[in-house]
N, C-alpha and C positions, 0 to 999 in steps of 0.2 A: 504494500500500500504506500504511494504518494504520501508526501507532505501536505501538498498543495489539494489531496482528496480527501482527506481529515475534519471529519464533521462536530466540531465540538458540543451541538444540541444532540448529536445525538446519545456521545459518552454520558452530557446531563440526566438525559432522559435515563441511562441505562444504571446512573447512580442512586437515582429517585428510586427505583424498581428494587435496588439492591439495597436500598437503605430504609424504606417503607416496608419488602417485602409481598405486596400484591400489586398487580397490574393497574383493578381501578383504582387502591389511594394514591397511586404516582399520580396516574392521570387529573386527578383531582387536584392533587399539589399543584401539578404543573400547567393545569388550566387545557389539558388535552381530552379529545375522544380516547376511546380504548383500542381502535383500531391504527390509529396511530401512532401510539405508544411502541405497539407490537409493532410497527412498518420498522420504525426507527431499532429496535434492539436487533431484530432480525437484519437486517441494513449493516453495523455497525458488527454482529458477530459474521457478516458474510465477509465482511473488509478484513476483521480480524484472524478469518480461520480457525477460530476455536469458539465453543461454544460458554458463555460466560453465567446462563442458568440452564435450571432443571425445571420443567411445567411439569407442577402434580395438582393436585385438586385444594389443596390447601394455600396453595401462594407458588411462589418463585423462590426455589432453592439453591443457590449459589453453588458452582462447581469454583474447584480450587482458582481457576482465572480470573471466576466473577470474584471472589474472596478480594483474590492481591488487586484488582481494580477499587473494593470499596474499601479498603486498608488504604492504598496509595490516592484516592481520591478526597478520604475527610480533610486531610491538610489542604489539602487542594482546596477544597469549596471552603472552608473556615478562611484560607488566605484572598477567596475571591470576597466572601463576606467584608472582612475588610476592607479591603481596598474599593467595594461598592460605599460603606461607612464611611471609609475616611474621604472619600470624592462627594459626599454630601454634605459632609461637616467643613469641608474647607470652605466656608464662606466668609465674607468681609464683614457682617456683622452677627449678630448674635439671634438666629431666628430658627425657624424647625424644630423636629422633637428631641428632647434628651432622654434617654433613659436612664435611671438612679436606682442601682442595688446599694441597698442600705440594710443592717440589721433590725430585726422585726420591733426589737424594744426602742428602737429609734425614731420608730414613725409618729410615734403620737408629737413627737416634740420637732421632726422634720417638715411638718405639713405647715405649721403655720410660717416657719421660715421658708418653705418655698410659696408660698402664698408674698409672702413680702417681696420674693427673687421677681416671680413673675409680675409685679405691679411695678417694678424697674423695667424689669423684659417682655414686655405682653404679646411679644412675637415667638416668643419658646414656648411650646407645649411640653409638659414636663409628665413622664410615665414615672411610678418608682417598684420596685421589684421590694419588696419588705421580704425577706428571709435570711434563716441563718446559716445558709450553705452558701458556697465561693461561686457568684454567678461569673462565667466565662467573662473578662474581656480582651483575652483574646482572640474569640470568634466571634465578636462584635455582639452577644446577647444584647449588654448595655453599655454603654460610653463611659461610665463613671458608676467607680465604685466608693461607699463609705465605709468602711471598715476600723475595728476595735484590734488592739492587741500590739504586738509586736511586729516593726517594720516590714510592709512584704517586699518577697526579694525572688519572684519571679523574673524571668526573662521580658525584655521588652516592655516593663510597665514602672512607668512613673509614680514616684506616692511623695503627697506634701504634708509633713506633718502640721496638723491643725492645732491638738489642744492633747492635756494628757486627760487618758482616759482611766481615772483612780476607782479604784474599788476598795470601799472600806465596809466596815462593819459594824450594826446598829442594834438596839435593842429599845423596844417599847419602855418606856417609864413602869407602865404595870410588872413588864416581867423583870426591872429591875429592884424594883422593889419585893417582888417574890424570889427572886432567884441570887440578885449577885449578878456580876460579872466575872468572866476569870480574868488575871490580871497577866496571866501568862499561858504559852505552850501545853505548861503540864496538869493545866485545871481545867482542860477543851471540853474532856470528858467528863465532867462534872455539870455541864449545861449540853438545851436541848437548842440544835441549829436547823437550821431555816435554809435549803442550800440546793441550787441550780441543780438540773440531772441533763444526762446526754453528752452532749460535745463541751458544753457550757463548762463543765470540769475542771478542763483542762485549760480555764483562764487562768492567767496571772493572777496572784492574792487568791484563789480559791482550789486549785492543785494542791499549794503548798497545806493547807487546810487538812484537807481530803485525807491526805497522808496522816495525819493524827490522830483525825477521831475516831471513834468506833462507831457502826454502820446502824446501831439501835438508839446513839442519841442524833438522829438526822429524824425531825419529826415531822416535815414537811419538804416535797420536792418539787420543782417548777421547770420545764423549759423557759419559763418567761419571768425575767428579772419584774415584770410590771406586776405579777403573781407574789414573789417574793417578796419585795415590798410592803404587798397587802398583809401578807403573811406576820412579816416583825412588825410592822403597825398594831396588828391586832395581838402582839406579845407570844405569838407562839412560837419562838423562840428568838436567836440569836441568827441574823442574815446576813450576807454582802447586798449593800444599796452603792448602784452607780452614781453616776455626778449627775445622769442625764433624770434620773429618778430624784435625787436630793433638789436639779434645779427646779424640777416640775414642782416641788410638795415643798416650797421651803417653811410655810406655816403649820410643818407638822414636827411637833417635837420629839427627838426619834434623839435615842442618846449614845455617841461614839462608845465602842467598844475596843478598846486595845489591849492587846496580849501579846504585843514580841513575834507577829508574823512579819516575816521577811517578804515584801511583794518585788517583782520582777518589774522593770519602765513596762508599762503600756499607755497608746495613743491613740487618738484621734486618726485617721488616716485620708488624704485625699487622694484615691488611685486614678488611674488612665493610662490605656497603652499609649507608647510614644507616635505611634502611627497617627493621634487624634490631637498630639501638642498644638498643633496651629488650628485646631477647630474655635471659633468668635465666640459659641455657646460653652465651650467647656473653660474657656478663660475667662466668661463673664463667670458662673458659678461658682472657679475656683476663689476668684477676688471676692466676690458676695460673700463665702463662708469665712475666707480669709478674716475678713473683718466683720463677719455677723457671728459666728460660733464661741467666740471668747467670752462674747457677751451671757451665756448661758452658762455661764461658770459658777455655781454658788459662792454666794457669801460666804467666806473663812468662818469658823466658829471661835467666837471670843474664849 
């Protein structure tokens, strides 16, 4: 086969088939009949000489060709994703939609900051991804990530540190008055804690924790810091409250608890692949939070 006879709608089409799996949801992806779909695969295994599926009654089964096609193909369409992203975002001013993966316990307090973003910018339409898994940007999911923890250090992505992201630890008036505080490491176990479950773990200030206490004084668990919170409010037990919690509730009297844990830096994070550094929308947002995020910092406790 020619260079010059190399039909690249057709390899599309035949990647759809091998990455969906059925003939009509490619067709549907791809805005095709189904008799077309099948012109083009058949077309593209005559050129190639080998046969790249299997038709049975359940779908499209991949022979080892079609395999090393949808292996050597995901980089391929993730690097065209981009490069479609970055050709839309290189505009002169700040207009079109952004997407914003941000962690889920972030959103209550992100909304009304991009509410403020966009009455600066009322030509960005702004999407936000609220979850606690790593959305892609480097197959362009979202344009901009916000992220908790320690520096990422991926390949190809930019990150501006915004603000730090502290996690300490409170306890209701009531259950200090019932219980005490421990004043240290080795009196963990002597109270009952209030404490994130899942991946949440494995943050900074609450690993270190983890390792200490035994698994019968944990009296309460939460994926959601916004959970935990409610949780030490109402005194059942001893929790980590973030800064982004402390900012929202500062009229709630919630009283530090220190015991000698060691916490590791963690931050704020403003991520982006470098592919999207010259996008008008991702520089207007990063300057917006630059100078709007600190502001959400709580007052120090006297």
């Amino acid at each position: 086969m020619q260079g010059d006879d190399f039909n690249w709608d057709d390899l599309h089409v035949a990647y759809r088939v091998a990455e969906l799996g059925t003939l009509s949801r490619a067709a549907e992806r791809l805005g095709l009949n189904h008799s077309t779909v099948l012109r083009r695969i058949s077309r593209l295994e005559q050129q190639l000489g080998v046969r790249l599926f299997i038709r049975h009654q359940r779908g499209y089964q991949l022979t080892d060709a079609g395999q090393i096609m949808l292996d050597r193909m995901r980089p391929i369409a993730a690097d065209m994703l981009r490069l479609f992203t970055g050709l839309a975002t290189h505009e002169l001013s700040p207009s079109g939609t952004l997407r914003i993966s941000t962690v889920s316990d972030f959103s209550l307090f992100f909304a009304p900051m991009l509410h403020a973003f966009r009455e600066q910018y009322p030509q960005i339409r702004v999407q936000v991804v609220a979850t606690d898994e790593r959305s892609s940007l480097v197959s362009g999911d979202v344009h901009v990530a916000i992220r908790m923890g320690a520096q990422p250090t991926e390949p190809d992505l930019i990150a501006r540190k915004l603000i730090p992201a502290t996690m300490e630890y409170y306890a209701s008036p009531s259950y200090i008055e019932r219980y005490g505080s421990p004043s240290s490491l080795a009196e963990v176990n002597q109270h009952q804690w209030v404490l994130p479950s899942g991946r949440k773990r494995q943050m900074a200030g609450i690993r270190e924790l983890v390792n200490h206490i035994k698994p019968d004084q944990v009296v309460f668990e939460s994926n959601s810091f916004t959970d935990i919170y409610s949780a030490v409010s109402e005194g059942m037990g001893i929790g980590p409250v973030g800064f982004l919690q402390r900012a929202g509730n500062l009229n709630n009297q919630l009283v530090p608890v220190h015991f000698g844990l060691m916490e590791d830096p963690a931050f704020m994070w403003f991520v982006y692949h470098k592919d999207m550094r010259k996008s008008a929308r991702i520089r207007a947002l990063l300057d917006f939070m630059v100078n709007k995020v600190p502001a959400m910092m709580p007052v120090p406790e006297s």
